[in-house]
VOLUMGU-466244 format. One record per residue (C-alpha): x, y, z. Coordinates in steps of 0.001 Angstrom, whole numbers, plus 500000, padded with zeros to 6 digits. Example, Ala and Ser with C-alpha at 12.3 -4.5 7.8 and 13.67 -1.06 7.14 Angstrom:
REM residues 2
512300495500507800/513670498940507140/
END
This chain:
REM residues 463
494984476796475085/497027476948471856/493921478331469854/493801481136473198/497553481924472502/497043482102468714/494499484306469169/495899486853471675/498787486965469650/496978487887466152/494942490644467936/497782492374469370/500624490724467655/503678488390468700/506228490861470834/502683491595473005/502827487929474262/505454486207476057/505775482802476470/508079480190478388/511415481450479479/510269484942478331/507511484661480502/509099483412483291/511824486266483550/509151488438484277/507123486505486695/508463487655489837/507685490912492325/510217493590492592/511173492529495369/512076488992494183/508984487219495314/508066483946492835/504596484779491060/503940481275490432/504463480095486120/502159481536484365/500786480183480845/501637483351479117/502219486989480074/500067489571477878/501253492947477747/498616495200476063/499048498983475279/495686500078475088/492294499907477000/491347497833473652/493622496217474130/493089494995477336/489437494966476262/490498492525473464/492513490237476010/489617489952478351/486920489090475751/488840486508474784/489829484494477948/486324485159479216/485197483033476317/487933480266476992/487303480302480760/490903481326480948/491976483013484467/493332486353484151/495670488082486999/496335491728486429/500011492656487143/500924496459488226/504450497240489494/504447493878491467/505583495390494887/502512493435496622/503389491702499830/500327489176500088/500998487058496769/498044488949495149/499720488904492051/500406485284491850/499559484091488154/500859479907488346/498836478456485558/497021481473484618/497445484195482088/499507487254483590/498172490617482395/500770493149482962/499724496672482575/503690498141482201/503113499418478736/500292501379479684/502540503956481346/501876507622480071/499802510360482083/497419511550479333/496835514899480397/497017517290483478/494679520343484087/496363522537486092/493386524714486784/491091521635487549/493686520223489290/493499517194487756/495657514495486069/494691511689483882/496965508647483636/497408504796482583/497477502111485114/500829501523484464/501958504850484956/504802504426487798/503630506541491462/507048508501491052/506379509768487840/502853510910488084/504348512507491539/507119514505489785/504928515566487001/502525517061489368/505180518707491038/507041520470487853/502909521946486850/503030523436490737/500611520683491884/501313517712494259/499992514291494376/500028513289497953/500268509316497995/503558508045499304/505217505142499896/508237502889500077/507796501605496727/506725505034494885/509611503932492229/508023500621491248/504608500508492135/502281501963489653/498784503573490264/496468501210488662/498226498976491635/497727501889494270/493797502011492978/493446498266492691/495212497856496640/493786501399497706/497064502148499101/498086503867501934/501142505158503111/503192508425504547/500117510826504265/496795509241504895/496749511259508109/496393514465506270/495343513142502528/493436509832502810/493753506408501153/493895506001497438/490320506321497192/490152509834498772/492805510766495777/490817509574492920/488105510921490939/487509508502488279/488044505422486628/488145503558483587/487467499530483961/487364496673481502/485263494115482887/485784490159482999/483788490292479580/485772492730478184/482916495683478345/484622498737478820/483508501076481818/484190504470481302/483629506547484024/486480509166484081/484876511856486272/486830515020486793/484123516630489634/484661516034493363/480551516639493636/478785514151491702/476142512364493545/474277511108490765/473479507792491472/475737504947492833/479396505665492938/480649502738490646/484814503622491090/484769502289494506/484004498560493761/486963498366492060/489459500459493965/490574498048496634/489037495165495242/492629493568494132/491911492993490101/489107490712491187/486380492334489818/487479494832486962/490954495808485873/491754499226485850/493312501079482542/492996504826483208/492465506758486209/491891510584487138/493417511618489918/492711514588492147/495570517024492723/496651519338495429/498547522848495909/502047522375496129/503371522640499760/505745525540499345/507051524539502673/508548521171504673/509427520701508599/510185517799509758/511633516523513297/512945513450515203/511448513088518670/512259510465521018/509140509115523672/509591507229527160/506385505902527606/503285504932525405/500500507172526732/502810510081525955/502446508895521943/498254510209521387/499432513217524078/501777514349521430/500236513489518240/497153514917519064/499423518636520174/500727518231516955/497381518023514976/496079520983517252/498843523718516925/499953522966513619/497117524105511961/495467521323510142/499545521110508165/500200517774509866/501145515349507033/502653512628509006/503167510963512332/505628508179511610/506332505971514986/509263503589515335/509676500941518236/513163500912519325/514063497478517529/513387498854514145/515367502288514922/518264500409516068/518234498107512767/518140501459510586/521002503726512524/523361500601513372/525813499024510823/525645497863508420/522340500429507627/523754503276506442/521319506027508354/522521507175511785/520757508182514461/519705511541514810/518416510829518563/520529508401520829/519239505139521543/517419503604524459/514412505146524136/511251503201523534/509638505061520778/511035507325518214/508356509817516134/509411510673512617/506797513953512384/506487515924509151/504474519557508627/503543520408504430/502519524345504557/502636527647502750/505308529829503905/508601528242505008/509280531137507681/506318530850509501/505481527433509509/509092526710511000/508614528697513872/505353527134514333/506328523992514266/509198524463516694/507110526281518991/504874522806518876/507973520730520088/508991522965522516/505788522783524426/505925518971523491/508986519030525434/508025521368528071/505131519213528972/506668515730528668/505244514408525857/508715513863524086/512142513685526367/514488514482522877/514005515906519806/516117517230516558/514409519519513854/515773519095510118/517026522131509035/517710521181505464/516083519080502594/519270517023503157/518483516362506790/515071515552506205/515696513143503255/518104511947505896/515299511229508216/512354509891505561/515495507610504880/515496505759508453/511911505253508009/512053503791504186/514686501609505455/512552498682505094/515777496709503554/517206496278506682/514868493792507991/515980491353506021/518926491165507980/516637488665510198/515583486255507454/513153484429507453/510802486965508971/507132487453508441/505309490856507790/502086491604509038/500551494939508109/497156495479510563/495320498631512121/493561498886515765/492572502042517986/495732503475519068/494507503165523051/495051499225522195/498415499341520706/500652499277523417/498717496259525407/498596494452521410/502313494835520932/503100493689524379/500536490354524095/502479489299520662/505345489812522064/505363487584525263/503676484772523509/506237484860520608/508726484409523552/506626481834525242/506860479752521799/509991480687520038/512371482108522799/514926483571519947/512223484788518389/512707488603517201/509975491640516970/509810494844515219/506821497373514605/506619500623513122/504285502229511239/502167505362510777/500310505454514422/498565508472513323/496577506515511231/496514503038513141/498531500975510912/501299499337512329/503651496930510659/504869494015512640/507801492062511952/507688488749513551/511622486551512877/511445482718514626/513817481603512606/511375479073510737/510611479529507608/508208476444507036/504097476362507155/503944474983510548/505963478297511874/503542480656509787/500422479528510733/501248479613514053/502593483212513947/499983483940512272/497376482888514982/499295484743517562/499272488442515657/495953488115514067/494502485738517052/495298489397519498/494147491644516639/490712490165516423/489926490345519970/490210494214520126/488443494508516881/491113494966514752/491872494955510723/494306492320509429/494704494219506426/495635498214506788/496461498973503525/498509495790501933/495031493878501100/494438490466501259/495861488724497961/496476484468498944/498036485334502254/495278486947504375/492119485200502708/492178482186505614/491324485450507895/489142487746506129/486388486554508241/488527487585511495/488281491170510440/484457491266508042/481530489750509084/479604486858507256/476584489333505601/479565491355504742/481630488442502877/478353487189501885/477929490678499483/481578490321498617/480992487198496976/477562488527495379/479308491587493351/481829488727492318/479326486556491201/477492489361489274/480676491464487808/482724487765487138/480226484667486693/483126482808485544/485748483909488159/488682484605485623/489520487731487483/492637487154489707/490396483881491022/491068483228494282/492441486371495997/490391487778498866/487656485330498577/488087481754498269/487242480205495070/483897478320494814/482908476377492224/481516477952488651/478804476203485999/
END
């Protein structure tokens, strides 16, 4: 291990490898989450870098887990005993064609930034989420994230063109298309976006832009029953034009914990309705689009679909409003809780919600339950509290949400992946020729299973 250090250190110098206490400060998510002790954090500022690093622990047999922003929520960045590979000096977007509409960028490169920087060339770059001041896209790519937009934009994968990837042997893969067309032969970019670092770690990306929206509505609506929720997402899809950017749904538990002290949002819509919809429009022409979308909500409200609703009539009020729904903080107001992050049809939702619920109760009866989540996509987010830390309390949770997910053919994993906390359910979601191939292209791309060993598929033993 010494002679591994020694080396890593000569090729890219001392300040490039941290070690000990050094490496320990760093070995956490950013949202405080241990990352295990890892032998050493690398922290290379190249693709040769990176190149370089991965030669040489493919030689030692030395593990390897690639580190982005850390905002993961399934422990698929957690490095004890192996070497941590963080990417954060790899920041800088490399170039952006504004008439390609195009942007190429470093895995390290920070959502935010490459968002803003599309935005001051007149361009936009649709992903959003939560954590778009932390997380960094060779994460996004590497956990094909979701988020606000998928209804209108897609995953990660829909957003990216190509990719450069250094392999567990350190062979670089540079594949940095720029076309949207190019069917010539397989499409190699989508084994590794998704694939959580296990079978290539990403070092530069291009991503495809879109127009700017010139314009922004966005409303509050409150809904009384759960039938009314397709009802009105579907109007909305239908009358706004193909503009519909996001259908944002919030059970009443998690809108009370965002408008009710000590959150700071207030609500915009009264409580004691079941369901609240945070709905957004991106168009062309602010004038026209408004009146469009209010004429949608009016004949929402004309024909029942929603019993309340409040337009923004500011970029104030609808920061206000994005605010509730980013309000993720609150929930730890009910530690220990457990996340779960899953998709199903929407016609199952209400029945799904409704199951967990009564057999938390039957179980735990303090226990606590909040969902959101972007319904327009089928990704909800469930929230389970039962006041039990421990295992024993996990597991069983676990068998409860995931147990009522799998019998109407559900995902387990939306858009957070699998990491270390999912894995003991991947088969609950893929079938066994499908896991079989999963562990083929790992065999084949890492013979030696340095890369981020163990996540999504559990390890199996390597001559």
């Amino acid at each position: 291990m010494d002679d591994l250090i020694g080396n890593l250190k000569a090729a890219l110098g001392s300040g490039a490898v941290l070690e000990g206490a050094d490496a320990l400060a760093k070995s956490h998510s950013a949202t405080a989450r241990p990352l295990g002790t890892p032998i050493a954090v690398v922290m290379p500022s190249s693709t040769r870098d990176v190149s370089t690093i991965l030669r040489l622990c493919h030689a030692a047999r030395q593990p390897v887990v690639p580190w982005g922003g850390k905002t993961g929520l399934v422990d698929g960045g957690m490095a004890d005993g192996a070497l941590a590979l963080s990417l954060e000096r790899m920041s800088g977007i490399e170039e952006i064609d504004k008439l390609g509409a195009t942007m190429t960028v470093h895995a390290g490169c920070v959502l935010q930034t490459v968002c803003e920087a599309a935005d001051a060339n007149g361009l936009f770059f649709p992903l959003d989420l939560g954590a778009r001041g932390s997380a960094t896209i060779g994460g996004n790519i590497s956990t094909n994230a979701g988020g606000n937009r998928v209804i209108r934009y897609g995953m990660t994968r829909d957003m990216v063109l190509g990719l450069e990837v250094v392999l567990a042997d350190g062979t670089v893969l540079s594949s940095l298309n720029r076309l949207i067309k190019n069917n010539a032969g397989y499409d190699l970019k989508q084994l590794f976006i998704g694939s959580e670092g296990t079978l290539g770690v990403v070092t530069r990306a291009v991503l495809r832009l879109r127009p700017r929206p010139v314009s922004q509505c966005a409303a509050f609506a409150a809904v009384d029953a759960f039938d009314r929720l397709p009802s009105f997402l579907r109007r909305m899809e239908w009358t706004l034009g193909g503009t519909l950017s996001a259908f944002e749904v919030m059970w009443e538990d998690f809108y009370k914990l965002v408008t009710t002290s000590p959150a700071k949002g207030r609500p915009p819509i009264r409580h004691g309705h079941p369901y609240y919809v945070l709905v957004e429009a991106l168009g062309s022409e602010q004038a026209e689009d408004s009146t469009r979308f209010e004429r949608a909500l009016t004949s929402a409200l004309e024909d029942g679909d929603v019993v309340d609703a409040v337009i923004a009539k500011s970029q104030a009020e609808r920061d206000q409003m994005w605010a509730l729904r980013d309000d993720v903080g609150q929930l730890v107001r009910n530690f220990p809780i457990f996340l779960f992050d899953v998709s199903l049809w929407i016609v199952d939702m209400e029945d799904y919600v409704a199951q967990i619920r009564q057999a938390l109760a039957a179980r735990w009866p303090g226990s606590t339950l909040v969902v959101f989540g972007h319904l327009g996509d089928g990704n909800l987010h469930v929230i389970v509290g039962v006041g039990d830390a421990g295992a024993e309390a996990r597991n069983a949770v676990e068998a409860i949400v995931y147990g009522v997910l799998r019998e109407c053919g559900g995902s387990i994993s939306a858009e957070h992946c699998v990491g270390l906390e999912k894995r003991p359910y991947l088969g609950w979601s893929r079938s066994a020729e499908e896991i079989a191939l999963m562990r083929s292209l790992k065999q084949m791309l890492d013979p030696r299973n340095i890369l981020n060993p163990g996540k999504v598929l559990a390890p199996v033993a390597v001559t």
